[in-house]
N, C-alpha and C positions, 0 to 999 in steps of 0.2 A: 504494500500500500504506500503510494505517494501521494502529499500534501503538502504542495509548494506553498513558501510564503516568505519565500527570501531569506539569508543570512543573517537573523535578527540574532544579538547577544552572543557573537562572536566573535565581536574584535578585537579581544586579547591573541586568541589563537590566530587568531588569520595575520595579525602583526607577528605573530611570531612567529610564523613559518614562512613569509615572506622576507623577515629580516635572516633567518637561518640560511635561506635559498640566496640572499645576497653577501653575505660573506663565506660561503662555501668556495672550499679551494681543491677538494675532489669530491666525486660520487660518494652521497650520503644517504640513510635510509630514514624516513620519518616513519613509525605508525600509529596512524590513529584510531584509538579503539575506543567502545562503546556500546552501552546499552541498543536494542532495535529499536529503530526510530529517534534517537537520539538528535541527528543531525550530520551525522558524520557523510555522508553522501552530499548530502548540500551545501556542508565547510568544503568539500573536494571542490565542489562545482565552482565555487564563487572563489577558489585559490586558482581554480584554472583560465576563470577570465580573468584576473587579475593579472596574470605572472606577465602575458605579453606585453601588456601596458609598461610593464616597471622590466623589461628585457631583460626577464629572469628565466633560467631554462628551471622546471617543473614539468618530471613526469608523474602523473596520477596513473593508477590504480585502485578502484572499488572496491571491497567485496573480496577483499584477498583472500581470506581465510577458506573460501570455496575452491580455490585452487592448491596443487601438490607442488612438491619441489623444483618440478621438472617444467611445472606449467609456468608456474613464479619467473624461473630462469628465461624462458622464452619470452614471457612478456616484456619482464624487462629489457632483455636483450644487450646489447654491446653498445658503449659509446663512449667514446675515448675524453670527450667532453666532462666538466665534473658538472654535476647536478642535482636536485634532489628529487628522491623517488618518493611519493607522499604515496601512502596505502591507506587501507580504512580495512579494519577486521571491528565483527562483533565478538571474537577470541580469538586469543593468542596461537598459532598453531606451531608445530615443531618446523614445520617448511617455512613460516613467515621470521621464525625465532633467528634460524639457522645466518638470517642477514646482516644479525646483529642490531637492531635498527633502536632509534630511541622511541623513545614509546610517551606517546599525547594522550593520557588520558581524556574522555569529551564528558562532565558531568550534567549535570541537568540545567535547564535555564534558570537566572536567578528571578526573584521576584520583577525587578523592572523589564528585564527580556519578559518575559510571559505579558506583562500589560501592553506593551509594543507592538508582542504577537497578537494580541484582543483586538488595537488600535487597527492593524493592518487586515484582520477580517473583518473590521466595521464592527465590530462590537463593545458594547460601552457594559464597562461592568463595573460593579461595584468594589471601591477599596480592600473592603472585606474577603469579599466574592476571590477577587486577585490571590491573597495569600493562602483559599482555602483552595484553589486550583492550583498555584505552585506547589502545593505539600500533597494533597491527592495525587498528583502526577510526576509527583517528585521531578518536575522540570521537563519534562522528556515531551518535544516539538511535536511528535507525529496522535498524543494522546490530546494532550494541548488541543491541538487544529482539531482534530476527531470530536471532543467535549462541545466546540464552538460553533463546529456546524451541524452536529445532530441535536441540542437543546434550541427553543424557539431563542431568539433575543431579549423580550420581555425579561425570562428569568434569569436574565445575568446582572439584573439592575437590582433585584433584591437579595437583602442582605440576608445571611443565615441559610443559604440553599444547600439543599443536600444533594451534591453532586453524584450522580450513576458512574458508570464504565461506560466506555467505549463500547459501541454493537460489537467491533470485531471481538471483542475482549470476554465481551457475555458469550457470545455465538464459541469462542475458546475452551473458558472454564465450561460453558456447559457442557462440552464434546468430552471433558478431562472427567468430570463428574461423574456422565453417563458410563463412561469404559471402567471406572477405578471398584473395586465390593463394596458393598454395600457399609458395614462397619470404616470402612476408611473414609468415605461421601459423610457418614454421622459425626468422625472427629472434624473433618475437616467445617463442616455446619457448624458445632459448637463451639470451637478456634473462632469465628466469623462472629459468632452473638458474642458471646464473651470481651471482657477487657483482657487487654495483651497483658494483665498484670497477674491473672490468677490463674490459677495451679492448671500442673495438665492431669491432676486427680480430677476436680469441677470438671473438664474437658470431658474426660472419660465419663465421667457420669450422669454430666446431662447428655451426651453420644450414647449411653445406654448400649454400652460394648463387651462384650466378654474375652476380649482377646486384644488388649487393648495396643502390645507393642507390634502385631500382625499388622494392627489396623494403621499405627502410626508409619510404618515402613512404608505401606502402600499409598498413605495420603504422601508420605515427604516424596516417592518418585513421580506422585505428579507433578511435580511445582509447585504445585497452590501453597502449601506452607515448608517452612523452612527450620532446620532447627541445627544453627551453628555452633559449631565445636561438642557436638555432641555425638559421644564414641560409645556409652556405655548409657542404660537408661535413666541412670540417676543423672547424668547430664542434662535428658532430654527436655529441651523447654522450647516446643515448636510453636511459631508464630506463623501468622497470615503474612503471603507474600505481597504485602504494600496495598495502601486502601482500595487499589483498581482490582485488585484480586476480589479483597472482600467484598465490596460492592454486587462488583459481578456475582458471586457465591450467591448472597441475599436477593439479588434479582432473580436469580435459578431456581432459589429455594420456595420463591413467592410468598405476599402479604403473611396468610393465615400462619404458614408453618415459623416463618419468622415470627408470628407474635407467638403462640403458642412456647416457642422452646427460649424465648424470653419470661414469659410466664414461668416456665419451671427453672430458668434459670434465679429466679428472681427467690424460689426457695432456697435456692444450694450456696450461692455466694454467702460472705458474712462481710463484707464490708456493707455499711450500710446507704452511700451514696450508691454505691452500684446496684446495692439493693432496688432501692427505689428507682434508678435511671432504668434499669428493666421492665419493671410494672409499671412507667411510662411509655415506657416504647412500646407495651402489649395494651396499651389506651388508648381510643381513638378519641374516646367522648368525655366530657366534663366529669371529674368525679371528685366532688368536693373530700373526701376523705383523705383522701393520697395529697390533695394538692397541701390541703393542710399540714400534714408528714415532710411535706416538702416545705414547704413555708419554717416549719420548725426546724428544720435539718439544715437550712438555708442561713438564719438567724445563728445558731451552731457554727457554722462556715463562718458568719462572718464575724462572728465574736472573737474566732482565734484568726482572723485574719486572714482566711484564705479568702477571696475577693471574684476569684475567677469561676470559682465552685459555689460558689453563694449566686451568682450571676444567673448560671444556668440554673440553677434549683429553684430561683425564683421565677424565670422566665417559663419554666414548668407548672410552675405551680399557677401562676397566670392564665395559660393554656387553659389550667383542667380547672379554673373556675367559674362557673356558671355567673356567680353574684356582681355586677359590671364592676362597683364600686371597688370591691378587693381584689377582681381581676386587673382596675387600674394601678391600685395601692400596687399588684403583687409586681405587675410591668415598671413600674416606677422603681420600683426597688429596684429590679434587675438591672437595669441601669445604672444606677448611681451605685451598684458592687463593680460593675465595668468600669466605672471608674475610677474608683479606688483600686481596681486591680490593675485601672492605667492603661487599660484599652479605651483609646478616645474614640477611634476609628470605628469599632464596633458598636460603640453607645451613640454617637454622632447618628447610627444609621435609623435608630429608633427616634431620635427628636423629633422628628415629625409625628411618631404617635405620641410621644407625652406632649407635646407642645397639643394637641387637640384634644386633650383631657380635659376634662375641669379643672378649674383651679382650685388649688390645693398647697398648701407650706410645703409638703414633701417634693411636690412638683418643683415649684421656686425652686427648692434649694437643690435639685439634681440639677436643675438650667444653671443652676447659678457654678456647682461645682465643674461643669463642661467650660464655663466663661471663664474661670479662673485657671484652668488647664490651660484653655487657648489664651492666655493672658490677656482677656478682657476685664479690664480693672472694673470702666463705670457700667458694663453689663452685671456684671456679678455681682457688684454692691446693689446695685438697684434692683436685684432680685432676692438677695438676702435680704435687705432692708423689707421688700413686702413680702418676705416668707415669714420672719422675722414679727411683722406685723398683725397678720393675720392667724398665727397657730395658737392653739390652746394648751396651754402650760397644763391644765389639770388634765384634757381627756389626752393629748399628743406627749406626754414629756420627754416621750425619746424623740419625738420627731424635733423638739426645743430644741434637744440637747443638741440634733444633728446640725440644727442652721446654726448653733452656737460653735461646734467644731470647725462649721466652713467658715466662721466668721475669724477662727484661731488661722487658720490656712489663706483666707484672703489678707490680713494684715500683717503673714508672716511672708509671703511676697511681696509685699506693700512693705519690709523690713523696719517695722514700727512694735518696738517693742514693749509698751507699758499696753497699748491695744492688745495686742497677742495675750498678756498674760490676763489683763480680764476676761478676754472670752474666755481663756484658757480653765480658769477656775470657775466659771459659769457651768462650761459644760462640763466639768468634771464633778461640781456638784449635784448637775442634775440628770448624769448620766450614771454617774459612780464610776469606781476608780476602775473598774474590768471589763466596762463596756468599750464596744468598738473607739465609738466618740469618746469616752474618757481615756483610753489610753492614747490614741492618737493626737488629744488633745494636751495630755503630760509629757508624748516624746515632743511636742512644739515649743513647748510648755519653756522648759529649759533655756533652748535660744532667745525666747522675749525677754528671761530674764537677764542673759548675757547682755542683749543689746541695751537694758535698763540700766547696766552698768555693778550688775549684783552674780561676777564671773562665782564667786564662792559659792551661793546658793546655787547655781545652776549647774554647776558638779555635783552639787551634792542630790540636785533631783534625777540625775540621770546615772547614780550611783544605787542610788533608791532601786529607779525603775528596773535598773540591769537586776537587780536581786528578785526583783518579783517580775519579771518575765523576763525568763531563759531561755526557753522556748518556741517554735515556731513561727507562722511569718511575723507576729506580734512582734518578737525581737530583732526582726529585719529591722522595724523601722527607729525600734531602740538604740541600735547599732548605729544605721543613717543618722541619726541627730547627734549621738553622742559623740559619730566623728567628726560631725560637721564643727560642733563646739569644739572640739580638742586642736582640730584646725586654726579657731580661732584663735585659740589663749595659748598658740607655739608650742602643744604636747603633740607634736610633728607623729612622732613613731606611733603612739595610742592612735592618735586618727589613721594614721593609714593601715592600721590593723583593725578597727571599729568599721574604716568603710571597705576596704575586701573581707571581709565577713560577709556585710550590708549585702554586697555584689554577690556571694556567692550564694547566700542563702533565697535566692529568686527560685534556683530550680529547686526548691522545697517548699513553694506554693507562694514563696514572698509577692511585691508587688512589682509589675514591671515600674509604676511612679517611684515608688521608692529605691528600687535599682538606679535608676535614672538619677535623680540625684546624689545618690553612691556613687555613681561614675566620675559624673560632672564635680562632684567635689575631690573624689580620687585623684584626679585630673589633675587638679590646682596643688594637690600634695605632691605628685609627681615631676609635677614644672617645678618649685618651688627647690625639691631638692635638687635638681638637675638631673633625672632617671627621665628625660624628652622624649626619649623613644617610644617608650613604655607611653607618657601620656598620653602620645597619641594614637597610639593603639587604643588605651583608655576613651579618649575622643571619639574615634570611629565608631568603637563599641554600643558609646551612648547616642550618634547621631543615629546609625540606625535605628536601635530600639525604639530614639522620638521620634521616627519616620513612619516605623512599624505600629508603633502605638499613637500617634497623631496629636503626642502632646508637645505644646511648642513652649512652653513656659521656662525650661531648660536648657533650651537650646541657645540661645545667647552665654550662659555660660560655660557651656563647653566650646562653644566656636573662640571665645575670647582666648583660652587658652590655647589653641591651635594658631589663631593669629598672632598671639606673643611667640610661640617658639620657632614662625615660618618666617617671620620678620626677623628675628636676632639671627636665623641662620640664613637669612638672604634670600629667600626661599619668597618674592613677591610677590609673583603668581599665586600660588597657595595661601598667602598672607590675603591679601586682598579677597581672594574668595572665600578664606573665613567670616572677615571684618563683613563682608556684605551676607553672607550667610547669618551672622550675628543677626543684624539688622531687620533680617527678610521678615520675622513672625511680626504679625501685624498687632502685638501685646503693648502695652503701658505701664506695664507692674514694675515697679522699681527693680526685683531682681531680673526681668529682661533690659532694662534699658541702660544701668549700670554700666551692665559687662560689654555691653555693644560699645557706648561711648569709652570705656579703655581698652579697648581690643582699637576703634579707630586712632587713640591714645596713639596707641603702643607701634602702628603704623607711622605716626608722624614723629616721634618720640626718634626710630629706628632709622629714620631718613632725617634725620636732624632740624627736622622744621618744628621749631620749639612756637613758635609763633601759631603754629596750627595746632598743638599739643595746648594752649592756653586758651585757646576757639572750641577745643574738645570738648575740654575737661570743667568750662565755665560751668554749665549748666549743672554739675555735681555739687557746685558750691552753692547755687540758688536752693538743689533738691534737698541739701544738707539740714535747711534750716527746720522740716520738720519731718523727717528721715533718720532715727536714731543709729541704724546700722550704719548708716557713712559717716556719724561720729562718734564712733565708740572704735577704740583702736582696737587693730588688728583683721579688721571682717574684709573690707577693702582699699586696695593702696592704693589713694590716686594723689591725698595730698602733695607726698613727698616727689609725684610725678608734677604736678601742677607748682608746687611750689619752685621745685628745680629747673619749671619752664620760664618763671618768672624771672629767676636770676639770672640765667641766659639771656634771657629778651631784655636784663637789662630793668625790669622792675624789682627795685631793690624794695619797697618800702610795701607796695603791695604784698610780695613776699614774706615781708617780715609779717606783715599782719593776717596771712592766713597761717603761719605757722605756729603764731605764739597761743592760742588756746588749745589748738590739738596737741601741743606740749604738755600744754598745763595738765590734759586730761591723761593723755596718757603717760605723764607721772605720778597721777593718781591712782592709777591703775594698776600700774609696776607691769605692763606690758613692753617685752624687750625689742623684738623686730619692731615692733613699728617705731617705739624710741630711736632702733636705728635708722630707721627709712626717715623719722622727721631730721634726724639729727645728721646724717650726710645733707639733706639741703638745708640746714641750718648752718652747718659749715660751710657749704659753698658760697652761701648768704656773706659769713664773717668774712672769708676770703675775696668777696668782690668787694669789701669796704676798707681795705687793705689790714683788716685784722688776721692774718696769717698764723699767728703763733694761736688765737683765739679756735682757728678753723682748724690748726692740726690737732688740737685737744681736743673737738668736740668730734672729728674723724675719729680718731685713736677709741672714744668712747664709744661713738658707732662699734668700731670691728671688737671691742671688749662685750657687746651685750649682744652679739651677735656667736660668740665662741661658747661651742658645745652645742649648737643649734643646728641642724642639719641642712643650713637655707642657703646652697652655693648659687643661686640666683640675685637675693640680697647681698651677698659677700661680694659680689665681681660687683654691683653695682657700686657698692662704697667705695672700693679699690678703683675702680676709674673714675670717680668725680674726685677723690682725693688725690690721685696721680693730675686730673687735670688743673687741680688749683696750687697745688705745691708750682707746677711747672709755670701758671702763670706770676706765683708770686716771685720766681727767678731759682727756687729752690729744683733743678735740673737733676742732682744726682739720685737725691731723696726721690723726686718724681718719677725717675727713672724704675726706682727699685720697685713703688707702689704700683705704677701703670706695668710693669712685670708681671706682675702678683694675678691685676685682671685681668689681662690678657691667658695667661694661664687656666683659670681661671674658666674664663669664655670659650679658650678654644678645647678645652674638656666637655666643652658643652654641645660643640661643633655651632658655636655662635659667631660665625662667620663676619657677620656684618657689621658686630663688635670686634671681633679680632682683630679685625681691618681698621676698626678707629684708633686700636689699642696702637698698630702698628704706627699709624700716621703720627700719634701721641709720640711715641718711641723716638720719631727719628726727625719730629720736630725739637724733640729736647736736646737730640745733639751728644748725648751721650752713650743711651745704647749702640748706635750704630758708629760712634767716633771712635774706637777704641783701640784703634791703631795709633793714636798718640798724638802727640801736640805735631811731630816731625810730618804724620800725614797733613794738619790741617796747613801745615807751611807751603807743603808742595802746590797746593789748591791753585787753580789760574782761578783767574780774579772773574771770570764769567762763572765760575760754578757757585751754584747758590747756596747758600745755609741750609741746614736742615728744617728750619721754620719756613725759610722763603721756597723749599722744595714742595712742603707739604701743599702750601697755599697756592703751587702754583698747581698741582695737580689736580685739587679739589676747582682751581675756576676754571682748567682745562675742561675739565670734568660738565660745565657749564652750573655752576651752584651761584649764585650772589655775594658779595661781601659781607650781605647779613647772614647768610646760612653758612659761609664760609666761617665766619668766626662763629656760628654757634657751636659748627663741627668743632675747633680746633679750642674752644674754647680760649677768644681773645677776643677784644675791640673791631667792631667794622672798623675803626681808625688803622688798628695796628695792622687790618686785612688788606689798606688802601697803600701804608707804610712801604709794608712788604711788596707788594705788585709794584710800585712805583721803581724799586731795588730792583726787582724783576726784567722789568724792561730796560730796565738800561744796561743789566749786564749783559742781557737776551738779544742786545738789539732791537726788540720790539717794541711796535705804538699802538696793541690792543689787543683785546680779550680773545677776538676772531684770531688774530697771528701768534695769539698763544697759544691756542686749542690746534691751530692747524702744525704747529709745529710739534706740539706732541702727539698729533693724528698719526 
């Protein structure tokens, strides 16, 4: 079966076997192998029009594998030419081995290839819909196209569809089924109803087999299921072979028999979700009893925080209730567990039936918790606010309690901290301290207090909480706040062991939101110590997941860190498409807009336009005034960036005056990094007012409060603003040793773009690179330039201004004008143009 639709979500491979074919210097063997249907025939096809375009010799071969030794050799035949021979086998044979050839594994398409594929059949499907046909067809193009055009198009727009097999796939298994005994056809059915997680005793006995490892032998020769690394029976744990199998199976088996051996499945299990998703699935019609079970079982889920399992047990229980009003309630609910389990994407698809509910407080505050995912600040206040309004404290008080926890979650991205901690005790009084909304609202609970400026207490609540929930995904998000805190208050190593906990305990039912921000704060641990690599693995990790999950509220902060570590290593293509990534969610919440404006910071910051770096970062100063988190040291550093723009540009007095209260506080605080981050631009401040000896003391103090702290990001930044000011106050050898230190420093970081200022620093001073001795500087003919007038003249060859020129080099536009003037007269030259062209 062929089903063209072009080379979609191939051009890693097609780039790489085209760059292979053009540095080829003899005959080579490529083979491409893969699943049927894969693609592997339609990668051949589209490398073979390709190759003559790009006058690459490429021969293909299809289908290898169907051929012998002897046929192999003939095809390919003789040619003294070197070139490569690309093949395509669905296995490995000993005749294709025998050539040596390297070996292309082809896996399945990723999520965006599959919507691309949907895009180019004309079909419009749903977000959801997308990842639930990438995982049913584990990627593979030819099940893909098959699914696209035998379902009508309407049902790929709605959400929650239960995807079949393929005709050819059903018309398959049921040929395997019909030929296999009867006993191996029963395991193989009960494998299909069953979850992949329970016993192959269950198996057996809802199969109602007597012969039970007869029966397994002859189900695994069919394919249908699979059971790996299993040699002996206590091994044996046979699984269905990938959802297109089962489906198909269940289409074979038809309606009735499928609900029936769900029915007696629903005896034999003993987990009690599976229990119940059984006697759902053998339901067609309303049955308030079960839904009830559900609803309770649901509540259960979500009290210990599993959020994903509470979703569907509500959306269940919905289903099978006849009564409108708590069929609403029960839809409502299922929702607003999607989204605390952090699938927006899923919950999104439903808004349209609660938006046509009645109105209701629980309603509000599911709209309102969507709003504040997608960071809509005044949507979501103004939907708590009249949920807020309208609910009944005596007959709702959980549902209080719930707008009370979203009201802790809206003003904890609103980074307002005395807010946070009233709701915070609101709802934890009127939820109690073990409810979903009470503990959710005591891991928040802690950070409002940090940012009210009460660090001691807020250890101490999150000291508490670690003791009374150990446990499950509840302590996922214990873990999440208590690193994010530790982050704060420079317990470096605690955080980044509290947030990969956070991160790993997802696949034990945590939340993808809370993951998410586990990541994105990982992240900031990870830059911080200079482990960049790692962050941005970190990075990617959590951009997908907010992709996958559709919450953008996060995503400003983790792009910010991607745009600081692509900018210091020069890297501005990636830098810039972080910084606008930052930017792109169309939120308001202080913790998206923060990160965006010092991620464009750290862009201008990088390129030495400190002028633009003061244009940045203004509006942090305005947000500061009623914004506790931008002034409580520690949470984010843009001061000692804004301030340090100021000295540069040359505002000395300005500078002094944003500097001196966040001093004061965070002396009160006995917060060390940020004292040093204020206290290197407090120095640089002394040092442009010719207090020198003033500016090396308070340097010197910087890197004293900064030892034993794991923060080699802070550390390089000290060491080159204090290399740069010792140098301009004439201190050369001193300067020399400290601009050493950062440069060091930076290039352990692979901070390229630092390195390179560090270097320009170096060999403006005249000493690292003089050290051949007074004897070389004598030799000098009188056209060679000083090491300051070399720097300067490179950076305006370069085309930068006399203002960016001396922000770079950290000197006077005058002294930038000085030097050029020296410049040309020793050069010969009468302008900027016959500078740049002479060192073109």
């Amino acid at each position: 079966m062929i089903i063209e639709a072009g080379c979609i979500g191939r051009d890693r491979e097609v780039g790489e076997i085209l760059e292979r074919a053009a540095q080829l210097t003899q005959t080579s063997y490529l083979l491409v192998t893969g699943a049927a249907g894969i693609g592997k025939s339609t990668l051949l096809r589209h490398v073979a029009q390709l190759a003559p375009q790009q006058d690459l010799s490429i021969r293909t071969i299809d289908d290898a594998d169907n051929l012998d030794a002897t046929e192999l050799t003939e095809v390919i035949g003789e040619n003294d030419d070197a070139h490569l021979v690309l093949l395509t086998a669905t296995h490995e044979t000993p005749a294709l081995m025998s050539f040596l050839p390297d070996v292309m594994p082809l896996a399945g398409l990723d999520r965006d290839a599959v919507a691309a594929l949907a895009t180019a059949r004309a079909r419009v499907v749903h977000p959801t819909v997308v990842d639930t046909l990438t995982h049913h067809t584990g990627g593979n193009p030819r099940d893909i196209l098959s699914l696209l055009d035998e379902l009508p198009g309407r049902a790929w727009s709605q959400a929650g569809i239960a995807l079949p097999a393929p005709g050819y796939i059903v018309n398959s298994v049921r040929e395997e089924l019909e030929a296999c005994p009867t006993p191996a056809r029963r395991l193989i059915e009960a494998l299909c109803i069953l979850h992949e997680n329970e016993s192959l005793g269950v198996a057996i006995e809802l199969a109602d087999i007597t012969d039970p490892l007869g029966a397994l032998d002859d189900a695994l020769r069919t394919g249908l299921v699979q059971a790996p690394a299993a040699l002996v029976p206590a091994d044996a744990h046979p699984r269905v072979a990938g959802p297109l199998i089962q489906a198909a199976v269940l289409e074979v088996m038809g309606i009735r028999r499928v609900g029936e051996m769900h029915r007696r499945a629903a005896d034999l299990v003993t987990d009690p979700v599976h229990r119940l998703n059984h006697r759902v699935a053998a339901t067609p019609v309303p049955d308030a009893a079960l839904a009830d079970e559900l609803d309770a079982l649901a509540q259960a889920r979500a009290t210990d925080g599993e959020w994903a399992a509470a979703a569907e047990l509500y959306r269940q229980a919905g289903r099978l209730t006849s009564d409108r009003l708590r069929s609403d309630q029960r839809t409502t609910l299922s929702v607003d567990a999607l989204l605390a389990a952090g699938d927006c994407v899923s919950a999104a698809s439903y808004v349209p039936i609660v938006e046509s509910l009645r109105e209701t407080a629980l309603r509000n505050a599911t709209l309102a918790y969507l709003a504040i995912l997608r960071g809509r600040s005044a949507d979501a206040h103004l939907r708590l606010e009249r949920a807020w309004g309208i609910v009944s404290f005596e007959r709702e008080p959980d549902v209080a309690a719930l707008i009370a926890q979203r009201f802790v979650l809206h003003n904890l991205v609103r980074c307002r901290g005395d807010e946070l901690v009233d709701w915070a005790d609101r709802a934890i009084e009127m939820a109690g301290d073990n409810s979903p909304a009470g503990i959710e609202a005591a891991v928040i609970r802690g950070l409002g207090q940090a940012w009210s400026g009460d660090t001691t207490g807020a250890v101490a609540s999150y000291t508490d909480l670690a003791e009374r929930v150990r446990f499950g995904p509840q302590a996922q998000r214990v873990s999440m706040g208590r690193g994010w805190l530790e982050l704060g208050i420079d317990d470096i190593g605690s955080a980044r062991s509290h947030l990969e906990t956070a991160v790993s305990m997802a696949a034990l039912g945590g939340s993808n939101r809370i993951s998410l921000w586990s990541l994105a704060w990982l992240a900031r641990v990870e830059f911080l110590t200079g482990d960049w690599d790692t962050a941005l693995v970190t990075v990617e990790r959590g951009r997908e997941l907010a992709d996958r999950g559709g919450i953008e509220l996060a995503t400003p902060l983790l792009n910010w860190t991607a745009a600081q570590i692509h900018s210091l290593r020069g890297d501005w293509s990636s830098a810039h498409d972080a910084a606008d990534r930052a930017a792109a969610p169309a939120g308001d919440y202080e913790v998206m807009r923060i990160p965006t404006l010092l991620a464009r910071a750290q862009l201008a910051e990088a390129a030495a336009d400190y002028g633009k770096v003061i244009r940045t970062l203004e509006p942090l100063r305005q947000m500061a005034k009623d914004t506790p988190a931008l002034v409580e040291p520690g949470w984010w550093p843009w001061v000692d960036v804004l301030a340090n723009a100021l000295v540069v540009d040359g505002q000395l007095d300005e500078a002094d005056a944003l500097l001196t209260p966040f001093e004061e506080r965070t002396a009160a605080r006995g917060h060390r990094s940020a004292a040093a981050r204020l206290g290197y631009a407090r120095a640089r401040l002394l040092g442009s007012t010719g207090d020198i000896h003033g500016a090396r003391r308070t340097f010197e103090r910087s890197l004293e409060l900064l030892e034993g702290l794991p923060l080699r990001y802070d550390l390089a930044r000290v060491n080159f603003a204090y290399g740069q000011t010792l140098r301009r106050a004439g201190k050369r050898r001193a300067a020399d040793t400290v601009m050493a230190t950062a440069r060091e420093i930076y290039h352990s970081l692979g901070a390229t773009t630092y390195v390179e200022r560090c270097d320009r620093e170096l060999k403006a001073g005249g000493v690292h690179t003089g050290h051949a001795g007074a004897s070389h500087r004598a030799e000098r003919d009188v056209t060679d330039l000083t090491p300051q007038e070399e720097a300067v003249a490179t950076l305006v060859a370069r085309g930068l201004s006399n203002r960016e020129v001396a922000a770079e080099l950290y000197i006077s536009p005058k002294t930038v004008q000085y030097h050029l003037t020296r410049i040309y007269a020793k050069l010969g030259l009468r302008s900027r143009s016959e500078l740049a062209a002479s060192r073109s």
